[in-house]
MDAnalysis code that builds the backbone (N, CA, C; Angstrom):
import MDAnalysis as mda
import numpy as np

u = mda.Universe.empty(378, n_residues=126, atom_resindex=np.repeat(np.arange(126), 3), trajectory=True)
u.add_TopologyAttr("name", ["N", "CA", "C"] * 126)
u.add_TopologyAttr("resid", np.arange(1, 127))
u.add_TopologyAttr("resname", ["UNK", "UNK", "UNK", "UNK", "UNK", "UNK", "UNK", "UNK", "UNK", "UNK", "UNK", "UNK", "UNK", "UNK", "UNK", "UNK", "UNK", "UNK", "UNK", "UNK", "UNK", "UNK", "UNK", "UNK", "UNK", "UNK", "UNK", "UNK", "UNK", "UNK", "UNK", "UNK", "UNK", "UNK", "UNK", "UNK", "UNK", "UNK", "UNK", "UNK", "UNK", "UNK", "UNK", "UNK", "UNK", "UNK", "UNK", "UNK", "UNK", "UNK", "UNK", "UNK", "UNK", "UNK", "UNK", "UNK", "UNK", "UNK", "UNK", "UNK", "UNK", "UNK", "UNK", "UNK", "UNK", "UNK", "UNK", "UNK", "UNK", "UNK", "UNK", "UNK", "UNK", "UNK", "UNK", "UNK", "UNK", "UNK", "UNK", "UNK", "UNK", "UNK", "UNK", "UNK", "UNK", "UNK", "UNK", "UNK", "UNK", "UNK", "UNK", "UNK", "UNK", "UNK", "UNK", "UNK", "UNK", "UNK", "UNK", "UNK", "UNK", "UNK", "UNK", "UNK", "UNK", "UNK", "UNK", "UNK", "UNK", "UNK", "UNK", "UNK", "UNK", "UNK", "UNK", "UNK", "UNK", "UNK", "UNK", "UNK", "UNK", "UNK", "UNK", "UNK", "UNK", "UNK"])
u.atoms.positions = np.array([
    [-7.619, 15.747, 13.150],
    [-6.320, 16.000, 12.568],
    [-6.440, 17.162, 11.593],
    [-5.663, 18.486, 11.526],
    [-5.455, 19.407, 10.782],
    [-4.572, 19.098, 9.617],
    [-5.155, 19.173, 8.282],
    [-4.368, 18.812, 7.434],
    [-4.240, 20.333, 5.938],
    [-2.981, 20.500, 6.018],
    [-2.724, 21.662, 5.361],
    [-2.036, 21.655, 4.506],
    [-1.774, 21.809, 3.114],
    [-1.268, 22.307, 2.260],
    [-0.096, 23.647, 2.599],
    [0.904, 23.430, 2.717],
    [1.871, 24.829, 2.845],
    [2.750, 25.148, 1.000],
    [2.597, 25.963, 1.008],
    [2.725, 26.081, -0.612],
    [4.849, 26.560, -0.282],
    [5.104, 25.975, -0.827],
    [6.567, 26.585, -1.077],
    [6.656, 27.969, -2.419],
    [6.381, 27.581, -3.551],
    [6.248, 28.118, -4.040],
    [6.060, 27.574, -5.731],
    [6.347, 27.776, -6.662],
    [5.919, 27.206, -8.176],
    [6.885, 26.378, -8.687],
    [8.117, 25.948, -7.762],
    [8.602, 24.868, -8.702],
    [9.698, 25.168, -9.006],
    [10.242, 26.849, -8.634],
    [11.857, 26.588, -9.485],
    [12.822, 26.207, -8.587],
    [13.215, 26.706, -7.785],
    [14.331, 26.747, -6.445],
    [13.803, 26.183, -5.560],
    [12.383, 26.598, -5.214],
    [11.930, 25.507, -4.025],
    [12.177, 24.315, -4.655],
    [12.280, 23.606, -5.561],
    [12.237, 21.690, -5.378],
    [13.180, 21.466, -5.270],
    [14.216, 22.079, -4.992],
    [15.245, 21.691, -3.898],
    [15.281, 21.142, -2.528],
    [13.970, 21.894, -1.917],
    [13.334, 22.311, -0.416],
    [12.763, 21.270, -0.174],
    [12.226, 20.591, -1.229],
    [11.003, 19.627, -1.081],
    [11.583, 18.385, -1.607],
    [12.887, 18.283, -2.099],
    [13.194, 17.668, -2.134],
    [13.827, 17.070, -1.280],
    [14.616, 18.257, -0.271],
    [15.406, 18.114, 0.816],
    [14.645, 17.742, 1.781],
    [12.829, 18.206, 2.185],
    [12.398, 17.650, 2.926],
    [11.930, 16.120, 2.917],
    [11.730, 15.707, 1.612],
    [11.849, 14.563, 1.801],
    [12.590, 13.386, 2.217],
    [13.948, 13.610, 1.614],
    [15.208, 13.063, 1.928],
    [15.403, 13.388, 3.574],
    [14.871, 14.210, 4.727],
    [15.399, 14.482, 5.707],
    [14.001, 13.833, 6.851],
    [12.807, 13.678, 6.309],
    [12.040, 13.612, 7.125],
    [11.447, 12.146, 6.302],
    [12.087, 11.563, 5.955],
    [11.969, 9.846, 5.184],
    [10.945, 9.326, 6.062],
    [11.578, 9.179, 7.227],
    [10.281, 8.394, 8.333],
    [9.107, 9.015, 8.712],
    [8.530, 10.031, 7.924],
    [7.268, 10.520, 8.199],
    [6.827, 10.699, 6.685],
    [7.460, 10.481, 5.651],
    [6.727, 10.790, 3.791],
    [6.135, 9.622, 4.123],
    [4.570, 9.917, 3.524],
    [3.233, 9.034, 2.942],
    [3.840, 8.868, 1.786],
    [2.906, 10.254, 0.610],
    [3.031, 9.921, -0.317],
    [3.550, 11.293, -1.504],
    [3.816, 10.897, -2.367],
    [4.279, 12.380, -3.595],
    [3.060, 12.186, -4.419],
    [2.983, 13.462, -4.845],
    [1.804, 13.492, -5.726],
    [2.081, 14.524, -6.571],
    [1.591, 14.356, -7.971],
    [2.211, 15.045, -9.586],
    [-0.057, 15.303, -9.735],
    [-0.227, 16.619, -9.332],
    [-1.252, 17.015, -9.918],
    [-1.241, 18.051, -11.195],
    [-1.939, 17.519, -12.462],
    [-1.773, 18.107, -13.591],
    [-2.960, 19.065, -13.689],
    [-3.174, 20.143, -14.257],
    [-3.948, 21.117, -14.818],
    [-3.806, 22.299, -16.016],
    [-4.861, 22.046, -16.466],
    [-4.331, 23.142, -17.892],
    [-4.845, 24.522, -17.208],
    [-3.449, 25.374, -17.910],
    [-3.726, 27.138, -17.547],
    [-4.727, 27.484, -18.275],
    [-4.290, 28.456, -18.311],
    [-5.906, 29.429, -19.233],
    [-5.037, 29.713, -20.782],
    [-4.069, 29.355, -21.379],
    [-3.886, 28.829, -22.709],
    [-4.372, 27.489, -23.074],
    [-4.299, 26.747, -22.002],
    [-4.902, 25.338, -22.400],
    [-3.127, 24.157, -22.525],
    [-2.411, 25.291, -21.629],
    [-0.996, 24.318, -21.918],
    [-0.846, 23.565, -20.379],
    [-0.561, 22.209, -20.687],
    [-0.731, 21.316, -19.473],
    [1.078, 22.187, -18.135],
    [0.204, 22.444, -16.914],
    [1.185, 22.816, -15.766],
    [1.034, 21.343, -14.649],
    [2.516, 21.087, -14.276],
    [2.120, 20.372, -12.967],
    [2.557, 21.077, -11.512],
    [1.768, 20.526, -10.553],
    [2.008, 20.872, -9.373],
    [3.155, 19.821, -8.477],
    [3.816, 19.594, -7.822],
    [4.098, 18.520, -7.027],
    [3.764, 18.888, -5.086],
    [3.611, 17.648, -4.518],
    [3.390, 17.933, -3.437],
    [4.250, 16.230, -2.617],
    [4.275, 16.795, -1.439],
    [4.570, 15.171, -0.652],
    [4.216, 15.767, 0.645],
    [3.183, 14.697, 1.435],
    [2.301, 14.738, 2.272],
    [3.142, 13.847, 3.291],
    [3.359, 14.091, 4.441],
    [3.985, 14.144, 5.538],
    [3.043, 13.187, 6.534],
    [3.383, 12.133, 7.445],
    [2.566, 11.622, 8.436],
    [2.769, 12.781, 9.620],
    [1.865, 13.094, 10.601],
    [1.754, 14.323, 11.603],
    [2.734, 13.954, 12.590],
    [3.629, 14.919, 13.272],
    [4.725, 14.721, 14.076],
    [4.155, 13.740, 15.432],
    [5.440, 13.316, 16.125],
    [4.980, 12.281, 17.112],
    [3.840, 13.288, 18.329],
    [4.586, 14.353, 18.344],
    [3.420, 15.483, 19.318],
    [2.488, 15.996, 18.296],
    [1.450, 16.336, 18.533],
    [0.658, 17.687, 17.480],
    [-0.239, 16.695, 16.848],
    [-1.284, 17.655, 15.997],
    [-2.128, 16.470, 15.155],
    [-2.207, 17.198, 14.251],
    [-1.142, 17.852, 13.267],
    [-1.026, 18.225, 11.931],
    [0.006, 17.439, 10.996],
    [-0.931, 18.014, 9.807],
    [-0.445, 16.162, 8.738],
    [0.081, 17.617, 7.590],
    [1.471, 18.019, 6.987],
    [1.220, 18.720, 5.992],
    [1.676, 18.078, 4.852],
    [1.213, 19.070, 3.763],
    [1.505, 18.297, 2.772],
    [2.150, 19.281, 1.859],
    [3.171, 19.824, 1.612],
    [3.989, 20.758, 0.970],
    [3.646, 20.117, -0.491],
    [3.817, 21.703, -0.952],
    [3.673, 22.029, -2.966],
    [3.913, 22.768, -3.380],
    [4.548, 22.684, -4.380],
    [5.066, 23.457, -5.423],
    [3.741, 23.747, -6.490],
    [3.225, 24.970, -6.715],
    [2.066, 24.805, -7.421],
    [2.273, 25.805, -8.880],
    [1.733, 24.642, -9.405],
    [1.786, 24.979, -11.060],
    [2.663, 25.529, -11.746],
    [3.890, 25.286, -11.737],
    [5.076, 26.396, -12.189],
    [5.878, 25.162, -13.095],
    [5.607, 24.295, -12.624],
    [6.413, 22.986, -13.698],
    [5.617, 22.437, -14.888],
    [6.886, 22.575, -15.957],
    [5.852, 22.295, -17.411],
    [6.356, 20.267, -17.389],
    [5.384, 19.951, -18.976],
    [5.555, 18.435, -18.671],
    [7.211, 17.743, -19.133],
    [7.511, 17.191, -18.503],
    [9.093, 16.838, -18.475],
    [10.504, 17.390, -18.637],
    [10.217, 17.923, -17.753],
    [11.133, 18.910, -16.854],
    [11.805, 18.207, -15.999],
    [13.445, 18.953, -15.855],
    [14.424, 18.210, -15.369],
    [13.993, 18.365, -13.243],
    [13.111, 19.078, -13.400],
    [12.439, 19.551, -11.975],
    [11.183, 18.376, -11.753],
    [10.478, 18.005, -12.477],
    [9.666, 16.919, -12.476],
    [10.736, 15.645, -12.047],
    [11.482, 15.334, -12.801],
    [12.560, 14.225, -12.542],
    [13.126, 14.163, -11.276],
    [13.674, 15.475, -11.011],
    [14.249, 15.758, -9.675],
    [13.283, 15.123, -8.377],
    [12.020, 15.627, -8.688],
    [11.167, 14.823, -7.560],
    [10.591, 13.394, -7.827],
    [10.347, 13.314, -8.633],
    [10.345, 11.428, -8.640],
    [11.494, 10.703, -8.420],
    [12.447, 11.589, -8.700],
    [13.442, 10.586, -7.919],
    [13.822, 10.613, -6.405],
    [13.258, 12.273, -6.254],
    [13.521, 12.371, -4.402],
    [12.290, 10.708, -3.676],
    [11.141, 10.773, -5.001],
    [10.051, 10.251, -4.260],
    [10.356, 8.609, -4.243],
    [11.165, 8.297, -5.240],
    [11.555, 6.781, -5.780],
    [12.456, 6.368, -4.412],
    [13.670, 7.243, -4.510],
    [14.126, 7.321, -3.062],
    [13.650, 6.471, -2.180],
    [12.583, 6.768, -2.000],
    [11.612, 6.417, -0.677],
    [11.355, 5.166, -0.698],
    [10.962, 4.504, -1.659],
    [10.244, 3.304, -2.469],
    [8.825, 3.573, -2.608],
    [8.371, 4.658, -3.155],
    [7.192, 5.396, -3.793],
    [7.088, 5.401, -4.972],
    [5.940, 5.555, -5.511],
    [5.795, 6.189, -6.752],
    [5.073, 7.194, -6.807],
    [5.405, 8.815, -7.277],
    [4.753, 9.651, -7.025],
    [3.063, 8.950, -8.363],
    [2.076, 9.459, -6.656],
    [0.680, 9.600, -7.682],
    [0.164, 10.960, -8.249],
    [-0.336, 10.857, -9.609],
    [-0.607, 11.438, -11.036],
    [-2.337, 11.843, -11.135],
    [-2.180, 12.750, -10.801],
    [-3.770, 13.228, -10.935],
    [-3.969, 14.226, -11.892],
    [-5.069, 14.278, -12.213],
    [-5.665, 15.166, -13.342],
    [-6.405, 16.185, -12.399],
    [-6.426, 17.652, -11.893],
    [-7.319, 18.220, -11.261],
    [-7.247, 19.776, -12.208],
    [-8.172, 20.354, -11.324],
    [-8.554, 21.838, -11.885],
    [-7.391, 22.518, -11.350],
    [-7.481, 23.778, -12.621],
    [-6.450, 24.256, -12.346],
    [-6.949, 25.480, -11.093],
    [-5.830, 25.878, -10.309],
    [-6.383, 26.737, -9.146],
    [-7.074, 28.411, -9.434],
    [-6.783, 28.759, -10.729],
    [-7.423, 29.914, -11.296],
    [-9.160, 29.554, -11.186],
    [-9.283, 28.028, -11.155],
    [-10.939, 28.539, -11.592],
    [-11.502, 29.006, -10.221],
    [-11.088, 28.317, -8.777],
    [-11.207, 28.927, -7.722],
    [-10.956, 30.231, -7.205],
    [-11.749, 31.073, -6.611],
    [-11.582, 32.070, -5.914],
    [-10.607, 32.245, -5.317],
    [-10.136, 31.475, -4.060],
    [-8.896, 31.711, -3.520],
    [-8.440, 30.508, -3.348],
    [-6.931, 30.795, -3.349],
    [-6.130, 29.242, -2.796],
    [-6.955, 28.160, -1.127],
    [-7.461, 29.131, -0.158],
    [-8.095, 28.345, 0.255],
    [-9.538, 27.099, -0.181],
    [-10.071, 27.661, -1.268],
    [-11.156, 26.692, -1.405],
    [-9.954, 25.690, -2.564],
    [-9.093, 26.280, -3.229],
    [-7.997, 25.064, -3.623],
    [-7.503, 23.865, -3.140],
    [-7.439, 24.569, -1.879],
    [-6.330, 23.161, -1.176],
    [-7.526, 22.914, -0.516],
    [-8.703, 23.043, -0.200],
    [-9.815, 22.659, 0.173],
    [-10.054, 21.324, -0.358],
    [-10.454, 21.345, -2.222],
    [-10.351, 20.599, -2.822],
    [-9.547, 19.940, -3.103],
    [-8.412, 20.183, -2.953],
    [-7.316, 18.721, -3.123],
    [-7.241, 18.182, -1.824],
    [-7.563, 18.893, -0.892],
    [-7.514, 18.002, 0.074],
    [-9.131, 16.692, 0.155],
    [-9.769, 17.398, 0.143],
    [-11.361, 16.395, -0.560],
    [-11.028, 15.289, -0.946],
    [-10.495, 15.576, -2.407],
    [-9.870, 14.015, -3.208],
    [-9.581, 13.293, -2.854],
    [-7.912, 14.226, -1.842],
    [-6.845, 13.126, -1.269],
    [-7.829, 12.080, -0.280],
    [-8.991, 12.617, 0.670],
    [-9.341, 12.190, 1.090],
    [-10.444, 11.049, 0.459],
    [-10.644, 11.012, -0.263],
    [-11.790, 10.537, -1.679],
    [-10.873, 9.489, -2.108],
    [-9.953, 9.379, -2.395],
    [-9.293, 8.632, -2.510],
    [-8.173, 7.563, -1.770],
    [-8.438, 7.891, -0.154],
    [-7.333, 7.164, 1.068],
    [-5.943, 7.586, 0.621],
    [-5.661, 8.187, 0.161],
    [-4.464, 9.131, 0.541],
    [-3.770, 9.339, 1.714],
    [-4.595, 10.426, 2.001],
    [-4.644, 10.845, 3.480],
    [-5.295, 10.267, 4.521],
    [-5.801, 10.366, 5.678],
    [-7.174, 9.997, 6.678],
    [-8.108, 10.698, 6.380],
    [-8.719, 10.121, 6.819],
    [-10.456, 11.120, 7.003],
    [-10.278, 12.328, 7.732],
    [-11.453, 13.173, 7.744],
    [-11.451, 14.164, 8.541],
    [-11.776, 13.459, 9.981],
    [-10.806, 13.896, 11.420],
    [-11.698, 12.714, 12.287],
    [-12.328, 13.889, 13.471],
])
């Protein structure tokens, strides 16, 4: 199973998008996820994401995000816990690195994808 991170973008106008995809594709949301990281001031940013079960054809699982553009309690944070409550979820709250210390966004979503998997989130790699 190919599992990918597609970045929308940081959080302002896209969580509309991601919100809308949730609300539209209900019968395939796992789970929402609120990953926190401090910038390089040391001021806490969150990311949001919601990870998708893989369409009935295909064997890709994505997991759309908004990365690092939302500060802490923001009417945009709210907006998606409630797209995610919706669901009967609770978005999960992680503490990770922020994506500056990585080279490129690929070894990023590398590592969040690791976790997710580190943690049954997602599936395994199969």
């Amino acid at each position: 199973m190919i599992q990918r991170f597609i970045e929308l973008g940081e959080g302002y106008g896209d969580i509309y998008e991601l919100r809308e995809l949730i609300a539209t594709n209900s019968h395939r949301f796992l789970h929402g996820f609120v990953f926190a990281s401090k910038d390089k001031e040391g001021k806490t940013v969150l990311s949001i994401a919601a990870a998708f079960k893989p369409a009935e054809e295909g064997n890709f699982m994505p997991i759309y995000l908004c990365r690092e553009g939302i500060p802490e309690d923001s009417k945009r944070l709210a907006i998606f816990q409630e797209a995610v409550e919706k669901q009967g979820h609770t978005p999960i709250k992680m503490e990770v690195k922020h994506s500056s210390v990585y080279v490129d966004k690929t070894m990023y979503f590398g590592h969040l994808i690791a976790i997710l998997r580190l943690n049954h989130y997602i599936p395994p790699m199969q």
